[in-house]
C-alpha positions in Angstrom: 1.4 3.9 20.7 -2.0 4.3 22.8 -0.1 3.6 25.9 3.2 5.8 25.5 1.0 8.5 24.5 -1.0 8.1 27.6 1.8 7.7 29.3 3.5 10.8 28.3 0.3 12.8 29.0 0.6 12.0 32.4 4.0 12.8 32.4 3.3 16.0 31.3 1.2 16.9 34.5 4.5 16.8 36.6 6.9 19.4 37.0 9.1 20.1 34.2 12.8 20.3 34.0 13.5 22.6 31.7 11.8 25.6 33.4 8.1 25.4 31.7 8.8 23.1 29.0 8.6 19.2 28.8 11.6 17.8 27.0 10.8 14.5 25.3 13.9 12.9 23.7 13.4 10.0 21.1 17.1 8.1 20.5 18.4 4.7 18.6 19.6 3.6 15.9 19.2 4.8 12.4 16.5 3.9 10.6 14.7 2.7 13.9 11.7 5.3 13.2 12.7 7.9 15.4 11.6 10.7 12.7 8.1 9.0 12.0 7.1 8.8 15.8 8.4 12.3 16.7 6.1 13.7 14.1 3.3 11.2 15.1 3.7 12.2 18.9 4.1 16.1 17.9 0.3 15.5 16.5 -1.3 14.1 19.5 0.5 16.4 21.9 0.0 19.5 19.7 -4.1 18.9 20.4 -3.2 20.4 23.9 0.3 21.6 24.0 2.8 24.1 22.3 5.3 21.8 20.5 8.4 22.1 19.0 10.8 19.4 17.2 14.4 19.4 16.8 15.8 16.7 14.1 19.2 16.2 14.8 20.2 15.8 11.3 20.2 19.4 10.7 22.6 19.7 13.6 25.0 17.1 12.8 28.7 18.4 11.6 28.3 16.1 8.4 29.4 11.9 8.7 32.6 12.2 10.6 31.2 15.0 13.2 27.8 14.5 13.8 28.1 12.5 17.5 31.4 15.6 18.7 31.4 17.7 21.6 30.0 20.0 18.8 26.6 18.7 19.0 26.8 18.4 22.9 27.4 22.4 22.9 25.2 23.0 20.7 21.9 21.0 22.7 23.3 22.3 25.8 22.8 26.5 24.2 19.5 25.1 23.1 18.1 24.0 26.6 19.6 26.3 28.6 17.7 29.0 26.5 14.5 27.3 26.6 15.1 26.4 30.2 14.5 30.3 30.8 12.2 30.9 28.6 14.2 32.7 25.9 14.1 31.8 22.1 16.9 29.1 21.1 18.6 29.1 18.0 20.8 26.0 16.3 22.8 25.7 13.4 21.9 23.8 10.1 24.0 21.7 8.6 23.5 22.1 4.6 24.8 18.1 3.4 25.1 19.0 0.1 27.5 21.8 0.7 29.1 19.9 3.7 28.8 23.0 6.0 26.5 24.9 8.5 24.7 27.9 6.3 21.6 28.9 8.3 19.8 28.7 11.6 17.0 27.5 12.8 14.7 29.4 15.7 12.9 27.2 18.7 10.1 29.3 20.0 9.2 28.7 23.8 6.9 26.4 23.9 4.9 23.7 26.1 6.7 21.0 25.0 9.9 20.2 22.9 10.8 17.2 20.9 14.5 16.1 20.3 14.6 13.1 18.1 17.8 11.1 16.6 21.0 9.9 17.2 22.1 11.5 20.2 19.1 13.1 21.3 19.1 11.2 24.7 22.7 12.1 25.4 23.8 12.6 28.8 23.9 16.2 28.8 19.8 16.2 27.3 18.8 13.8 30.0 19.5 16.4 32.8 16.6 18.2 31.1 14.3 15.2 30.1 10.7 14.7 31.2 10.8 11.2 29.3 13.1 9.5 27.1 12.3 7.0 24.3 14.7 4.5 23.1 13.8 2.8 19.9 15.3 -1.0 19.2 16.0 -1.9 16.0 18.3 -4.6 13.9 21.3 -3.3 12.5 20.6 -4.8 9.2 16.8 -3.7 9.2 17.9 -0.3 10.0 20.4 -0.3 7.6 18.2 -1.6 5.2 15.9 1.4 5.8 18.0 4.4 5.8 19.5 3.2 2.1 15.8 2.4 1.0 15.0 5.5 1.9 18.1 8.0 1.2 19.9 6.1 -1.5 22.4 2.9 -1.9 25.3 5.3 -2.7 25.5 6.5 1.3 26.3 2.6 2.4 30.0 3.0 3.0 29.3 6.2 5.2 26.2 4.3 7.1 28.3 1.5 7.7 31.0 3.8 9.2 27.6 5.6 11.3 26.4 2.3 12.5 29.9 2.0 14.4 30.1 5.7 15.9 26.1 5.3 16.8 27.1 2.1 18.7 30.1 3.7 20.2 28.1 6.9 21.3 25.2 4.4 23.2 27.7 3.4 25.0 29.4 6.3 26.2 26.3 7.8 27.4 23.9 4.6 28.5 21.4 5.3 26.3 19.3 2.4 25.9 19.8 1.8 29.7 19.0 5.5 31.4 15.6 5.0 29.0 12.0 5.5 30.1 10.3 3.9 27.3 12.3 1.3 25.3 10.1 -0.1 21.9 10.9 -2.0 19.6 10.6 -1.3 15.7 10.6 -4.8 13.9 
């Protein structure tokens, strides 16, 4: 961790592209961590920076719509706001209703963190300052996401595992990388 953050430090002395803000992107698989080290990262930066965090689950359509051109518009109104300095709103997906109910505002800001699946898309890595892939086993991942949100959501995480996979590699994700680490 010492060394990405340094690392990302410097990075944040060069020119951003996304008009004044650093985008930091943190994609893999579920259950790989993704979460824990955006809000880990979002403390160290936040020492020096204005940070902001979006978690992708809030903008995913549900299981069967989450990795759509849906999201892709949506993280493409999001930057292209930011990008000129403006205030950025996205959607919120409520799971236990099963629909978008509320918004959620990104203030300008120094630095913004986009973390889950998807979140190093190709359309996000136009805008990117760094992005981190996180490696994980399927079956440790897997493992994790039911430890941690219930046994009952299996059938539907075995159904993600599959789109996640699919969605890597559509958009080289792992490969167009800066940082890959590994989670075991």
């Amino acid at each position: 961790m010492i060394d990405l953050t340094l690392a990302l430090e410097e990075l944040l002395t060069t020119t951003p592209r996304c008009g004044n803000t650093h985008v930091i992107a943190i994609d893999g698989p579920a259950g790989a961590g993704k979460t824990t080290l955006s809000n880990e990262l979002s403390l160290f930066l936040s020492l020096h920076h204005k940070v902001e965090i979006i978690h992708l689950d809030e903008m995913y359509a549900g299981w069967d719509l989450a990795l759509t051109e849906t999201l892709t518009q949506s993280l493409s109104k999001v930057l292209e706001a930011i990008c000129v300095g403006n205030l950025a709103t996205h959607p919120i997906y409520n799971w236990t209703l099963a629909q978008f109910d509320s918004e959620r505002q990104i203030f300008p800001c120094d630095v913004l963190i986009i973390e889950g699946v998807g979140s190093a898309q190709k359309l996000v890595r136009e805008f990117t300052t760094a992005t981190i892939w996180l490696d994980i086993d399927p079956q440790t991942g897997l493992s994790r996401v039911l430890d941690r949100d219930g046994k009952e959501i299996e059938d539907q995480m075995n159904r993600w595992q599959i789109r996640e996979t699919e969605h890597f590699r559509a958009n080289s994700t792992r490969e167009n990388a800066d940082f890959i680490l590994s989670t075991i």
